[in-house]
C-alpha positions as CSV (number, residue, x, y, z in Angstrom):
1,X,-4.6,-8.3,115.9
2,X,-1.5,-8.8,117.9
3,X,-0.4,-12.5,117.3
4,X,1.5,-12.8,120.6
5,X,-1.3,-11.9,122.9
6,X,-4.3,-11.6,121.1
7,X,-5.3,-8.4,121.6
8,X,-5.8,-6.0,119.2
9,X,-3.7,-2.5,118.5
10,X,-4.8,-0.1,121.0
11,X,-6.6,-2.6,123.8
12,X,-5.7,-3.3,126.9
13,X,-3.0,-6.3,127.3
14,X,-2.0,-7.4,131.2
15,X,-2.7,-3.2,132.0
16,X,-1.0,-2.0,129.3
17,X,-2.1,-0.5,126.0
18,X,-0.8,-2.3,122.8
19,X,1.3,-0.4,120.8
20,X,1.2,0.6,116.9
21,X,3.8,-0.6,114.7
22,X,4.8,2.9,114.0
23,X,5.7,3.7,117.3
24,X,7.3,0.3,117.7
25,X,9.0,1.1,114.3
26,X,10.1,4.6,116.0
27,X,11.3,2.9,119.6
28,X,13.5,0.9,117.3
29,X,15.0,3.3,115.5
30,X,15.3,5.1,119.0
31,X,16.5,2.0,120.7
32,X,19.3,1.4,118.2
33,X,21.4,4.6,118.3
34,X,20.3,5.6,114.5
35,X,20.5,9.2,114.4
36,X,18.0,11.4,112.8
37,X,14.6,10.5,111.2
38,X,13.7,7.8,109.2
39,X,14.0,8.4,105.6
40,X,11.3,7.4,103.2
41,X,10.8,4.9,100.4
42,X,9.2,5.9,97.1
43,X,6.6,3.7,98.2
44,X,6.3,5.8,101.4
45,X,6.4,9.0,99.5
46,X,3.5,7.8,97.2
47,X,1.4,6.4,100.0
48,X,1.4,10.0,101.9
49,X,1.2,12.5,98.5
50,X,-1.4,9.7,97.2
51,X,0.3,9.2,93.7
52,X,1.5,6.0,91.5
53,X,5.3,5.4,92.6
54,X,6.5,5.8,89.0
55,X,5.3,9.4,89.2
56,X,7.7,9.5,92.5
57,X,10.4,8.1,90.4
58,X,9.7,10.6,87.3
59,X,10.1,13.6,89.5
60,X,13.4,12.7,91.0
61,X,14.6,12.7,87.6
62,X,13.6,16.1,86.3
63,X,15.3,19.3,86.9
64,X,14.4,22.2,88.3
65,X,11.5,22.9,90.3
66,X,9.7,19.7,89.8
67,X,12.2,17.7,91.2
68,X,11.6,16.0,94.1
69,X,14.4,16.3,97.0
70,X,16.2,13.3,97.7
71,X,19.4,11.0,98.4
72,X,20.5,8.9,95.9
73,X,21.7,5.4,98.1
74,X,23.6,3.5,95.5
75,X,20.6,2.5,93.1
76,X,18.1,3.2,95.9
77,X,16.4,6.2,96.0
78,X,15.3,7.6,100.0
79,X,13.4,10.8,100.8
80,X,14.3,13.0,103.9
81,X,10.1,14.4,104.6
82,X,11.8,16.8,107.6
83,X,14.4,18.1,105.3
84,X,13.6,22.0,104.8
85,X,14.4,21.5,101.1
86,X,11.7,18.8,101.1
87,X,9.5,20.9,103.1
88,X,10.4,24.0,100.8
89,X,9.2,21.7,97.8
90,X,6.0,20.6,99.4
91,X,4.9,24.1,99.8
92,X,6.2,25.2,96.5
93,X,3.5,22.3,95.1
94,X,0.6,23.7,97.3
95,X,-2.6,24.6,96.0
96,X,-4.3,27.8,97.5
97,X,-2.4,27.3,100.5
């Protein structure tokens, strides 16, 4: 429920549909000149594959082909999901795909 108007996401406000907090999210980045896509947490990474974050965390600190593409942000760790080396190491990981 939206606290400011009480409507809900995706009813009718005034005429106007209320947005999601991913597209709000996304205008924001849009609105405030940041260039190129958001990069991803480890708890973003483990909420999409479906898997505990320390197995995130494990796999960007293996070598070779089990290790996870990413950018090292002082001690933080972010994930680029449009990256073709990410990409590349999602479909390496596919099953019967």
């Amino acid at each position: 429920m939206d606290r400011a108007n009480g409507s809900r996401e995706g009813e009718s406000y005034r005429g106007q549909m209320v947005p999601s907090e991913k597209k709000l999210e996304r205008e924001l980045c849009m609105s405030s000149g940041v260039v190129g896509p958001k990069l991803w947490t480890a708890q973003d990474l483990a909420s999409y594959l479906a898997v505990p974050v320390g197995w995130i965390y494990d796999r960007t600190r293996r070598e070779g082909p089990e290790r996870i593409p990413h950018t090292k942000l002082g001690k933080y760790c972010r994930f680029d999901p449009a990256s073709p080396a990410f990409q590349d190491w999602l479909k390496q990981h596919q099953v019967g795909g």
